[in-house]
Each structure stands twice: as C-alpha cells, then as structure tokens.
C-alpha angles and dihedrals in degrees: 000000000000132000123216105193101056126173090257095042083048097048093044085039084057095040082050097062098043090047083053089050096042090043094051087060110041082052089054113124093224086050095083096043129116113269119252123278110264097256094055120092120243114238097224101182116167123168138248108252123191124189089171104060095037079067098037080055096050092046101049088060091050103257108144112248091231126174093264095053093048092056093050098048081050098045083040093059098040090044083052087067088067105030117350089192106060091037082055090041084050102036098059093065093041095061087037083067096053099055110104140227093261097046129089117237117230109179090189093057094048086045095053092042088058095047093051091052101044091041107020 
C-alpha cells in the first residue's frame, strides 16, 4: 500500500508553506518603504500563534494528531510570524490532505484549527 504523506511530500509540504509566508512578504507593498523617522515609534504586531490549540482543536472534534498535522499547526505558526495570512491561506488545504478515508471532513473545524494557529 502507498502512502500518501511520506517523509519527502510532508517536508516540502512544510517548506511550501513557509516560502508562501516568506513570498507574501517580500511581495508587500510597505516592505520596500523607507523605514520611520527616529522619533517615531515602530508598530511591532505579531500574532499570536498558536501550534497547541490548532491540535486541541483537531482533536476535540475527533481528527487524529498524526505526525503530518502536527507539522503543519507548527509550520503554520512559525510561518504566522512572517505573514499570518498566507500561512493561514496555506495551512486550510494541508490539513484537508491529511484527512482519511474514514474521517469526516469539517471544513469549519480545519478552518478554525488554522486560524487558531496562525492567529492564536
């Protein structure tokens, strides 16, 4: 039998949402603009990423915490850091591979779980 979710397909699953991240904002229109006057204070807002409740929130609703949806709650939270849209954006068709055969799929769950860990 094959398995879909190798070690290979999960680490460039995992590059490819931090490259989406890191893409998205080196193609931002502010990330080319001069930087603020001396006196001005930077605004500094990260959010607040969370890997753990995006897989307390898988696993409430019954989803497995296998190997392959750890790694994207985790990616999905460090890839936040850098643009929390595009590691959500990345994050909701991830887990959607990794649901199997005998598992229901809940968009709104896996939607929720990525939110939670690109926002907190």
């Amino acid at each position: 039998m094959r398995k879909t979710l190798s070690g290979r397909r999960l680490g460039a699953a995992a590059l490819c949402v931090v490259a989406l991240a890191g893409g998205g904002m080196a193609m931002a229109p502010g990330a080319s603009a001069a930087p603020a006057p001396a006196g001005a204070p930077a605004a500094q807002v990260k959010p607040d990423a969370n890997p753990t409740s995006c897989m307390s929130t898988l696993t409430q609703w019954g989803y497995a915490a296998t190997t392959a949806r750890i790694l994207i709650c985790n990616a999905t939270a460090v890839a936040a850091f850098v643009n929390a849209e595009n590691a959500f954006a990345a994050c909701v068709p991830a887990l959607a591979a990794t649901v199997k055969n005998t598992e229901e799929m809940n968009y709104d769950v896996l939607t929720s779980a990525c939110f939670l860990a690109a926002y907190g």
